[in-house]
N, CA and C of each residue as an Amber inpcrd file, in Angstrom:
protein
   567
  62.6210000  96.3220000  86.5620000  63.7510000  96.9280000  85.8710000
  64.9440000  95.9790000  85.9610000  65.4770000  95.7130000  84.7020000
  66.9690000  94.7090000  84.7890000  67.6790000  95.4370000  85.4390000
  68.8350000  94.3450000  86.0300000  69.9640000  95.2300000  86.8670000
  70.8300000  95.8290000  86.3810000  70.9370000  95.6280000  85.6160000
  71.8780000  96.6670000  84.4520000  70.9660000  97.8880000  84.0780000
  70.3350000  98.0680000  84.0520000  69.0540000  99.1580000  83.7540000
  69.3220000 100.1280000  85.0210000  69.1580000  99.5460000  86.5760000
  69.3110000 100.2380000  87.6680000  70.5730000 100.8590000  87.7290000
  72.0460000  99.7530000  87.3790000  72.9840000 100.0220000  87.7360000
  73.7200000 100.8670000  86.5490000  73.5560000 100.9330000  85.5440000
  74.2930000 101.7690000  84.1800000  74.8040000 103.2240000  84.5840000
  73.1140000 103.8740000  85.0530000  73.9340000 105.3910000  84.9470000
  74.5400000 106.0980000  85.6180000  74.4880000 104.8110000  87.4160000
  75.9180000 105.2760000  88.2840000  77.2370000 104.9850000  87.4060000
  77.1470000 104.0920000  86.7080000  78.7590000 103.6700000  86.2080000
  79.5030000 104.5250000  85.0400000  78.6640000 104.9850000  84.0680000
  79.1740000 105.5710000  83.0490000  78.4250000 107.4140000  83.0030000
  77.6610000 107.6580000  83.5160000  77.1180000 109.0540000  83.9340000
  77.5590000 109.7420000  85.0130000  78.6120000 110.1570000  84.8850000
  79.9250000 110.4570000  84.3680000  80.8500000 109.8090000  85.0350000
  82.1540000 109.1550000  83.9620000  82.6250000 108.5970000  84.3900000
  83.8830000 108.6120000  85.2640000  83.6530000 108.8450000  86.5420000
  84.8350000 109.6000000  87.3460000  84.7050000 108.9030000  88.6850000
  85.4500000 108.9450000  90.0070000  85.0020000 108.5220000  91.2950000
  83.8480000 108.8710000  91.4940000  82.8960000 108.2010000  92.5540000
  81.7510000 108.7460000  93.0460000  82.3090000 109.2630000  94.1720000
  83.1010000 110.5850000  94.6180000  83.0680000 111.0920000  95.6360000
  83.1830000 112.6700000  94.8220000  83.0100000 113.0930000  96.1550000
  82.9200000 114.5440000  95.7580000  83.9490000 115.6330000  94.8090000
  83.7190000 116.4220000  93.7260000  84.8410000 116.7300000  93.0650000
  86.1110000 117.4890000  93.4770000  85.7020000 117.8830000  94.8880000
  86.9660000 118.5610000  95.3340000  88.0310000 117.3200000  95.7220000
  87.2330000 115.9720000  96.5470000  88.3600000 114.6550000  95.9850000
  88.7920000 114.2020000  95.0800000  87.9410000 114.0850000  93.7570000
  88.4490000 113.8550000  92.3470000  89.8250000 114.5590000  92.5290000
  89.5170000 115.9840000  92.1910000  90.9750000 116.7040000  91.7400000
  91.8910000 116.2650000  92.8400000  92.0730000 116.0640000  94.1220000
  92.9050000 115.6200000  95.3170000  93.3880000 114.6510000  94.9020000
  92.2780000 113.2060000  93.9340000  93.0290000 112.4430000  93.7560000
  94.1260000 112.5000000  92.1350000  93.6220000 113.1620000  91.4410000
  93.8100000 113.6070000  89.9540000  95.4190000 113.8870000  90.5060000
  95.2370000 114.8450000  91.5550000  96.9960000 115.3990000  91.6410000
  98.0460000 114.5410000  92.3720000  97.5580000 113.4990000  92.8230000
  98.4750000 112.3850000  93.6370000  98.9590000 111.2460000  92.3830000
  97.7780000 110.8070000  91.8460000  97.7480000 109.5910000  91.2640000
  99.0400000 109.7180000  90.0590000 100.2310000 109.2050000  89.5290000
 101.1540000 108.5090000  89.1130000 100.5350000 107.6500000  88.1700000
 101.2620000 107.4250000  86.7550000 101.2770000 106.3450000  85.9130000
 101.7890000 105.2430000  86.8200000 102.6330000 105.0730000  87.1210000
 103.3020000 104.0230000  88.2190000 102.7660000 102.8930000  89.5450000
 101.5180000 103.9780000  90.0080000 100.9510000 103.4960000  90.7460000
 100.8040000 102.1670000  90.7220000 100.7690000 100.9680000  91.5580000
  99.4230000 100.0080000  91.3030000  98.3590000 100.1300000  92.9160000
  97.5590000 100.2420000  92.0540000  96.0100000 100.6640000  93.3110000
  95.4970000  99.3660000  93.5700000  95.0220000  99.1920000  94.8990000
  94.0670000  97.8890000  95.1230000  92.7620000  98.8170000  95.8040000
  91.1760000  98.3970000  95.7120000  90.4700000  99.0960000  95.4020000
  89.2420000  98.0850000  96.5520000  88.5670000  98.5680000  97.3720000
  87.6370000  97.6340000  97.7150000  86.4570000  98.5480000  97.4350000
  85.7080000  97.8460000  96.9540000  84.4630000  98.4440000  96.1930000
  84.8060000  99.0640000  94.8830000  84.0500000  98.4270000  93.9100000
  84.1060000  98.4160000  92.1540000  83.2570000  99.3680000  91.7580000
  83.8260000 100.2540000  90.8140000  82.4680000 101.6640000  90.2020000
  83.4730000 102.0980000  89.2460000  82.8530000 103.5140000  89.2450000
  83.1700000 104.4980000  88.1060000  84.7920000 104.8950000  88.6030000
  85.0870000 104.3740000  89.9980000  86.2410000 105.0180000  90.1490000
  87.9640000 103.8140000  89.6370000  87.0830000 102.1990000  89.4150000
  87.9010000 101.5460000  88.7670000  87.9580000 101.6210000  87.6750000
  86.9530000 102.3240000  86.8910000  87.5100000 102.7590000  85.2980000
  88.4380000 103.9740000  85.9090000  88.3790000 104.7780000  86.2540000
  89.1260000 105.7820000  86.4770000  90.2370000 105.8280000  86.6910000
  90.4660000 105.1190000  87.9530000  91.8790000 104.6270000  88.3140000
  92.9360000 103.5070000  86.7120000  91.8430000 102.7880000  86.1610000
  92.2990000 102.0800000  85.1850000  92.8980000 102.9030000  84.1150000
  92.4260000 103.9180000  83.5670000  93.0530000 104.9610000  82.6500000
  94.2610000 105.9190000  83.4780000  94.5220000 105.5050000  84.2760000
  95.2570000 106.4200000  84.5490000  96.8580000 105.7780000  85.6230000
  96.8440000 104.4870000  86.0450000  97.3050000 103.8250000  86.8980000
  98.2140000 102.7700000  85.9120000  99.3040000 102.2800000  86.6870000
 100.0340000 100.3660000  86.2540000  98.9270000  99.5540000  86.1710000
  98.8120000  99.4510000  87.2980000  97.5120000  98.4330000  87.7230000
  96.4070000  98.6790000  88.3780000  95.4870000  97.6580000  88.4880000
  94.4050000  98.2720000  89.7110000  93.5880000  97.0490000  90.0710000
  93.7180000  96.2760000  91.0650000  93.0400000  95.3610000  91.3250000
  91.8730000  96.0630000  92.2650000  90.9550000  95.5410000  91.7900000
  89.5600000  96.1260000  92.6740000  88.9180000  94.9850000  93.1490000
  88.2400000  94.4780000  94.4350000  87.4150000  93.6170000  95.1200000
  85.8220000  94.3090000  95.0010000  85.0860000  93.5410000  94.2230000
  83.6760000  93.7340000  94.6020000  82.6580000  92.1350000  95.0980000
  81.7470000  92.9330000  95.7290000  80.4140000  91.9540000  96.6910000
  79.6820000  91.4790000  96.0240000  79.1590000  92.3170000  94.9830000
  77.9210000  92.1510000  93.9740000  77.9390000  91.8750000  92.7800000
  77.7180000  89.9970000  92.3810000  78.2510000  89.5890000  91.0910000
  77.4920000  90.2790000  89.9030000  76.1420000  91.0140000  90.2380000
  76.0610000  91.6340000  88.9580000  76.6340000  92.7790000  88.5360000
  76.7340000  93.6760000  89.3940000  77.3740000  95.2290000  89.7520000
  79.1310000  94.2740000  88.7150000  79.7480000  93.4160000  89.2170000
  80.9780000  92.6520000  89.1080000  80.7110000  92.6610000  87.5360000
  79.6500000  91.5870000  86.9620000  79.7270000  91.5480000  85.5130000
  79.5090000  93.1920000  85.0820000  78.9090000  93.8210000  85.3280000
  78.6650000  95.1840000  84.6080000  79.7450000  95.6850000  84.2330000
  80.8180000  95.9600000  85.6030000  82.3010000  96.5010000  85.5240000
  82.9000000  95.7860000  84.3080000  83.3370000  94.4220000  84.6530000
  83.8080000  93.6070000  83.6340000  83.5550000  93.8910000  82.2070000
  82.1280000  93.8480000  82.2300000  82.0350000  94.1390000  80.8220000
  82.2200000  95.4720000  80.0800000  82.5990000  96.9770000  81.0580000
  82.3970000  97.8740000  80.6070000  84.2110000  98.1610000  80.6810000
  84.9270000  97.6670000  81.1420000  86.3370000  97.1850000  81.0330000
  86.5400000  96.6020000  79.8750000  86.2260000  95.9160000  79.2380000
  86.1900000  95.1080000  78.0610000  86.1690000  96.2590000  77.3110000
  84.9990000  96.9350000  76.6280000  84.4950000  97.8380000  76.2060000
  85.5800000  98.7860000  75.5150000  86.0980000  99.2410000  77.1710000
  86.8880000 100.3530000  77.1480000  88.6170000 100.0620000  76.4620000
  89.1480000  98.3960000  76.4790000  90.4140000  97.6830000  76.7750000
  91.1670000  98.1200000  77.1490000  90.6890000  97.7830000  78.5100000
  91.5650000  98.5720000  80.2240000  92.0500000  97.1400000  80.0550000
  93.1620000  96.4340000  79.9630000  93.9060000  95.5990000  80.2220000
  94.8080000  95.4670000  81.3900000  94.6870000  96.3910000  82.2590000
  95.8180000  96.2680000  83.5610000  94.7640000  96.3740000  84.7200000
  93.5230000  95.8770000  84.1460000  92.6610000  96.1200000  85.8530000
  91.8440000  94.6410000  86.1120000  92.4820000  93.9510000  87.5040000
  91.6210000  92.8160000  87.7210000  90.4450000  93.2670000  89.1740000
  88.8980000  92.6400000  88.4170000  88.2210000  92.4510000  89.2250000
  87.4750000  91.6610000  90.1600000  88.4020000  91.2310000  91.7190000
  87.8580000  90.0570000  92.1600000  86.3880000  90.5030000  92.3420000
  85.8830000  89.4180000  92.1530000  84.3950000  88.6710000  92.8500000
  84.5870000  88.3120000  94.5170000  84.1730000  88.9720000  95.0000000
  83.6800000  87.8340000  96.7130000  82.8150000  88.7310000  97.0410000
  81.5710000  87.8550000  96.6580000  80.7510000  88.2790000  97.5610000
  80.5770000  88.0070000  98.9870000  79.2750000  88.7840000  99.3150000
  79.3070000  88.7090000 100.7170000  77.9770000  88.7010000 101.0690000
  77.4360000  87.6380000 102.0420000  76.1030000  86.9370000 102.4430000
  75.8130000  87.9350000 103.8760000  74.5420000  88.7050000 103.7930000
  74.0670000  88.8310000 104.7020000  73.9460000  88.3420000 105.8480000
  74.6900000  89.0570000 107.1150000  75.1300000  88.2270000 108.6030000
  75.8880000  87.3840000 108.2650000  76.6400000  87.4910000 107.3420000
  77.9610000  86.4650000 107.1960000  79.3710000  86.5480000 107.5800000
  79.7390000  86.7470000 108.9790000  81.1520000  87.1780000 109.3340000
  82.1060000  86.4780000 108.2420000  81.9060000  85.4080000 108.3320000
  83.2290000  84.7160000 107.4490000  83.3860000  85.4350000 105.7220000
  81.8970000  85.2340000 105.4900000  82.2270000  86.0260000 103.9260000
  82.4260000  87.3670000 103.9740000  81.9430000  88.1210000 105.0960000
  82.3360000  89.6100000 104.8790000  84.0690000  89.5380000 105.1980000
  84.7940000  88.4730000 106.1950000  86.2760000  88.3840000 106.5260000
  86.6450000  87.7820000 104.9820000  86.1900000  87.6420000 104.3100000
  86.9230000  86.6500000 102.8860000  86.8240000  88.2570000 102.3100000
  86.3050000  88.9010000 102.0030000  85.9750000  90.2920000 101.3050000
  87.3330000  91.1570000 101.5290000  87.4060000  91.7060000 103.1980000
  88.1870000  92.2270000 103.6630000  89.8480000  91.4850000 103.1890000
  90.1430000  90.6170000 103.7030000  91.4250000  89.6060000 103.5300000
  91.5050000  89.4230000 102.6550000  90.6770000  89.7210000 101.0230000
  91.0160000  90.0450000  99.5470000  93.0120000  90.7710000  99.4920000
  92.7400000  91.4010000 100.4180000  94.3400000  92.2490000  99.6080000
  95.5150000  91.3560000 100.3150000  94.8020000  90.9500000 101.4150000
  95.8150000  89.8410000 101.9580000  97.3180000  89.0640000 100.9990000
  96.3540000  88.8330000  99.6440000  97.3410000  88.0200000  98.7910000
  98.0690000  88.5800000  97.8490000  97.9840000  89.7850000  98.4150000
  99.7040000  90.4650000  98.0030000 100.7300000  91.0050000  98.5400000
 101.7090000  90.8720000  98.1570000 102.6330000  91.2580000  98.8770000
 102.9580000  92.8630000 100.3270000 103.1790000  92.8090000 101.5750000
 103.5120000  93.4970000 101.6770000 104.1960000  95.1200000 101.1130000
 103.7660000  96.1570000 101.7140000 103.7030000  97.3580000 100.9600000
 104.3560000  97.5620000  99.1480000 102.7540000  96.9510000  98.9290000
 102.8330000  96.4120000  97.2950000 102.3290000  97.7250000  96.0900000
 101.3750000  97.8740000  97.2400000 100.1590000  99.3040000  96.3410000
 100.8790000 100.7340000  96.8170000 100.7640000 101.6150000  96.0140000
 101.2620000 103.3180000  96.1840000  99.2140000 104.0220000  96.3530000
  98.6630000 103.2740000  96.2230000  96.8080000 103.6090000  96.5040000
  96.5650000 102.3890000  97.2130000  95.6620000 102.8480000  98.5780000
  94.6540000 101.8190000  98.5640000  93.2700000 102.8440000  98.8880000
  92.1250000 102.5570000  97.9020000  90.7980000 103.1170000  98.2050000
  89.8880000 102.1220000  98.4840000  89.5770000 102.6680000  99.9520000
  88.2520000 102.2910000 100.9730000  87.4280000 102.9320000 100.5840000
  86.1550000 102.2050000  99.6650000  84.8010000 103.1690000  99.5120000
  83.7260000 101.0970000  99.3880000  83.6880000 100.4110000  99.7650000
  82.7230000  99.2240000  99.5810000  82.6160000  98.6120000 101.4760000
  82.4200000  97.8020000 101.6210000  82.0760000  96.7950000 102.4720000
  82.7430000  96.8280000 103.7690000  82.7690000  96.8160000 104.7650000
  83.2940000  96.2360000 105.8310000  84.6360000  97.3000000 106.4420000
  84.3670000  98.6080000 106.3870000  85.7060000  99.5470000 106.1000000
  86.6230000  99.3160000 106.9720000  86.2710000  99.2490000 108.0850000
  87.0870000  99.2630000 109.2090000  87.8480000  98.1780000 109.2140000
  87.4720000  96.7490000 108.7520000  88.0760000  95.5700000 108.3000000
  88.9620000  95.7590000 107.5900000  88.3230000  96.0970000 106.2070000
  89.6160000  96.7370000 105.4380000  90.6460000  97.3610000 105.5420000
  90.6010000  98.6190000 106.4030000  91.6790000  99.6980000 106.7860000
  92.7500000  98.8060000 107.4570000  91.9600000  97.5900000 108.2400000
  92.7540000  96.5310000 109.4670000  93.7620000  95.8930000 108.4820000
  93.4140000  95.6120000 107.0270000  94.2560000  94.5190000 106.3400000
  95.3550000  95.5340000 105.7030000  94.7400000  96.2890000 104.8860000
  95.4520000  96.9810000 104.0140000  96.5010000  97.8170000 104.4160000
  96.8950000  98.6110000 106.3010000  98.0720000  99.3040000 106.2160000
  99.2630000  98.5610000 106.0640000  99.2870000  97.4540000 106.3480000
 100.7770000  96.5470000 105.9240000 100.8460000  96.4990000 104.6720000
 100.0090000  96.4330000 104.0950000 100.3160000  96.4440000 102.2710000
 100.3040000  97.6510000 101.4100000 100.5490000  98.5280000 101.8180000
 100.5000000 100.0960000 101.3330000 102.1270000 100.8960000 101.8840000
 102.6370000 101.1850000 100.4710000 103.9000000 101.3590000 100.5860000
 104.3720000 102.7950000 101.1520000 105.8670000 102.6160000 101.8470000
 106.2350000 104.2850000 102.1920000 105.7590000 105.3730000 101.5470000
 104.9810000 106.0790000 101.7230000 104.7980000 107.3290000 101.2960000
 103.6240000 107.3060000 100.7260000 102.6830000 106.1800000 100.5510000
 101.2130000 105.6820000  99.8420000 100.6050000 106.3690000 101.0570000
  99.3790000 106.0210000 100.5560000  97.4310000 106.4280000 100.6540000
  97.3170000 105.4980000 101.0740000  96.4920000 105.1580000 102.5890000
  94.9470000 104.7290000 102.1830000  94.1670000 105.4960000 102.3700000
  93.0780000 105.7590000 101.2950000  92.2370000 106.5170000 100.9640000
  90.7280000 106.0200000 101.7900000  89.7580000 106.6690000 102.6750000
  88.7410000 105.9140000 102.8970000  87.8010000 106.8360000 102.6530000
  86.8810000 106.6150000 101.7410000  85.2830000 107.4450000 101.4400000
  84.1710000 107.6390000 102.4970000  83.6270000 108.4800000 102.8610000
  82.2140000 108.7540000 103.8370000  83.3390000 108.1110000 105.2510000
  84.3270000 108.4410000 106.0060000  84.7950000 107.9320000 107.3030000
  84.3180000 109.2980000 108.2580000  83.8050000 108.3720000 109.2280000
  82.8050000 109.6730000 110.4210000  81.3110000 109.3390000 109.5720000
  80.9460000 108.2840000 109.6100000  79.6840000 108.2320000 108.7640000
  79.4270000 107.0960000 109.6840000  77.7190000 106.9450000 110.0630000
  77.6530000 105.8720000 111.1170000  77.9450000 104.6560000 110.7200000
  78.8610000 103.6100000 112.4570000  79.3010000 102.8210000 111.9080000
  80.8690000 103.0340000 111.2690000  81.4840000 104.0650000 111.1620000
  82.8290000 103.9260000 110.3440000  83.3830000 105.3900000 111.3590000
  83.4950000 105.4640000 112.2880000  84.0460000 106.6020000 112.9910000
  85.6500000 106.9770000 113.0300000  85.9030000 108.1110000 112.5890000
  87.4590000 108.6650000 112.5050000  88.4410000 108.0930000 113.5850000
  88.1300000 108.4860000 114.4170000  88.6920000 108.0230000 115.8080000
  89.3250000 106.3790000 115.2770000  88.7110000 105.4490000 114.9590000
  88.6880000 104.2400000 114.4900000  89.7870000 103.9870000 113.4450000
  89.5540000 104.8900000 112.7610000  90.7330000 104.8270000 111.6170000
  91.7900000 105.4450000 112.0900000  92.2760000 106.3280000 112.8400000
  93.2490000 106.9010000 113.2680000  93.8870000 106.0450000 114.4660000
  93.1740000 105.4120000 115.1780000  93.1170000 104.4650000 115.7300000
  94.2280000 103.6640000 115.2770000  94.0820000 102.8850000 114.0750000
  94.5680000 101.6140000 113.2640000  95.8810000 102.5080000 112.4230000
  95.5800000 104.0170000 111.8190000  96.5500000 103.9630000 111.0420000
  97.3680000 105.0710000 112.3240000  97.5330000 104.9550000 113.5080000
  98.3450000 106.0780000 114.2160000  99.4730000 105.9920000 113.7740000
  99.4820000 107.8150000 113.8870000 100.8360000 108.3520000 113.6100000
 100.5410000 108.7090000 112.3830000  99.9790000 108.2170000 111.1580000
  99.6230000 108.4370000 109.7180000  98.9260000 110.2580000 109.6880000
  99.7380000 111.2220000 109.1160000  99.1000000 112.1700000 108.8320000
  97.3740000 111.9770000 107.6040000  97.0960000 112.8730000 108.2030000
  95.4210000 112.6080000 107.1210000  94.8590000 113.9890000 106.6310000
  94.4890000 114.0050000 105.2500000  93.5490000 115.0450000 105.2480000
  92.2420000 114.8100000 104.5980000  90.8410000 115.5320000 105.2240000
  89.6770000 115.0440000 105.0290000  89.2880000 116.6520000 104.1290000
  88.7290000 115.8090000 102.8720000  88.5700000 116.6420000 102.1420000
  86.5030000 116.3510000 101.7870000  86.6630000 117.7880000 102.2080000
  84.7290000 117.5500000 102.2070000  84.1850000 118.0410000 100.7340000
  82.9550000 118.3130000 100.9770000  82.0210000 118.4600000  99.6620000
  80.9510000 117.7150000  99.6080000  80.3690000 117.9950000  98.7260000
  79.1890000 117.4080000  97.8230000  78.9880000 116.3790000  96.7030000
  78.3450000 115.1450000  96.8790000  78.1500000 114.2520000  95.6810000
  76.9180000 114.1150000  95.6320000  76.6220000 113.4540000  94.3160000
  75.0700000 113.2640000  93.6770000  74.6590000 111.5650000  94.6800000
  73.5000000 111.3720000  95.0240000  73.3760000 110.2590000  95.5980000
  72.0990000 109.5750000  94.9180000  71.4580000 110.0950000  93.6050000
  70.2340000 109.5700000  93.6830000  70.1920000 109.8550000  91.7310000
  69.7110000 108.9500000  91.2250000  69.2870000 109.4120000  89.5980000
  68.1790000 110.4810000  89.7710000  68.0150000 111.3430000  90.6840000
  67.0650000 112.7940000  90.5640000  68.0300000 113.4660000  91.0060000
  69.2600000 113.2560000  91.2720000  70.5100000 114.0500000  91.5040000
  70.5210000 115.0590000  92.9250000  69.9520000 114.6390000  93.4400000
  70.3790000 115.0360000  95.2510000  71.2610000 114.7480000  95.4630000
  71.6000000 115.7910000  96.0880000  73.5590000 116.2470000  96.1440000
  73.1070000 116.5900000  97.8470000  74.4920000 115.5620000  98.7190000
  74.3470000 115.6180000  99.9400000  76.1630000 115.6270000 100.6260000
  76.2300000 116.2600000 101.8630000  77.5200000 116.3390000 102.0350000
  78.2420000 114.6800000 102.4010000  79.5440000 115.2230000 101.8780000
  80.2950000 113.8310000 102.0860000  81.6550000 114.2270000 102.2270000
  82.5580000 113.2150000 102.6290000  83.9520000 113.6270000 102.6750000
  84.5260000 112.2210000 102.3280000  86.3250000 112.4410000 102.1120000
  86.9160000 111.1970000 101.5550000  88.4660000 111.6190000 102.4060000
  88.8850000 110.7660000 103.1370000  89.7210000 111.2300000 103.6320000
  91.0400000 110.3440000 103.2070000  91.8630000 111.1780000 103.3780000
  93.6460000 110.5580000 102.5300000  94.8250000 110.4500000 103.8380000
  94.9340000 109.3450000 104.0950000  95.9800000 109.0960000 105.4500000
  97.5090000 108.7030000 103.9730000  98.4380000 109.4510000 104.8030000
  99.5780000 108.8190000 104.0680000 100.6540000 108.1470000 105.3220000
 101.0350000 107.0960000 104.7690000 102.0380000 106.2570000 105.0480000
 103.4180000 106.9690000 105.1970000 103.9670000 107.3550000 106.2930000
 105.2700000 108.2070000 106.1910000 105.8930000 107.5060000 107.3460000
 107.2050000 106.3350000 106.6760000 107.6490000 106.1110000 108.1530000
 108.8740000 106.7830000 108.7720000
């Protein structure tokens, strides 16, 4: 099966975040024209954020998953959404640290969103609270999931109020629906 064949009907069947819909609407009621979002991990939720956001820079691992987006951006002419490329090599500290240190090259509390749902979370959460402005999100998907423990994130963002909003998402093209949560720390100094 081509990879576009595998990867299509997560991206456009239906086209919304892949987290659960009681987060959709959580995020539906935060999100601002104004915003600009930086995004680690690329899907249905950077078209999403793209219709609805200033900007949205998203970091993805996987150059084909990468062209798919791209091209379905095109498609759509989402003109305010860039998608880096860095991948990341199996047992590769340095390329999984090039992944993470993606948001690095913007400015201090630059983004009003940042969503954690791809690679290396805990890395990420490490880069991104300096760059997430008074009163912003960072948003992190499946946290308390092995490997990505709450404690950890609360840890890094202390003091940050949070709310973990649970539910159900589809995980499989036979549509098994399994629990998940997405939790929303805000920046209040």
């Amino acid at each position: 099966m081509a990879k576009r064949d595998r990867f299509a009907p997560f991206l456009f069947e239906p086209e919304h975040p892949a987290v659960c819909p009681e987060a959709v609407s959580h995020f539906d009621a935060l999100v601002r024209p104004s915003f600009r979002v930086f995004e680690f991990g690329s899907g249905n939720s950077t078209l999403w954020f793209a219709k609805r956001v200033r900007s949205i820079i998203s970091v993805e691992s996987r150059e084909a998953w990468h062209h798919l987006l791209v091209q379905r951006a095109v498609e759509l002419g989402l003109e305010n959404l860039t998608i880096l490329l860095r991948p990341v090599e199996r047992d590769s500290l340095e390329s999984a640290t090039r992944y993470a240190r993606s948001i690095l090259e913007y400015p201090e509390e630059h983004f009003q969103l940042i969503f954690v749902d791809g690679l290396v979370r805990i890395q990420c959460v490490e880069n991104a609270f300096s760059r997430v402005s008074d009163g912003g999100y960072v948003v992190v998907d499946e946290a308390g999931r092995k490997g990505l423990p709450l404690r950890s994130l609360t840890h890094i963002l202390k003091g940050w109020p949070f709310e973990i909003i649970r539910g159900q998402k589809r995980f499989s093209l036979q549509g098994k629906l399994r629990g998940t949560n997405t939790t929303f720390f805000r920046r209040v100094l």
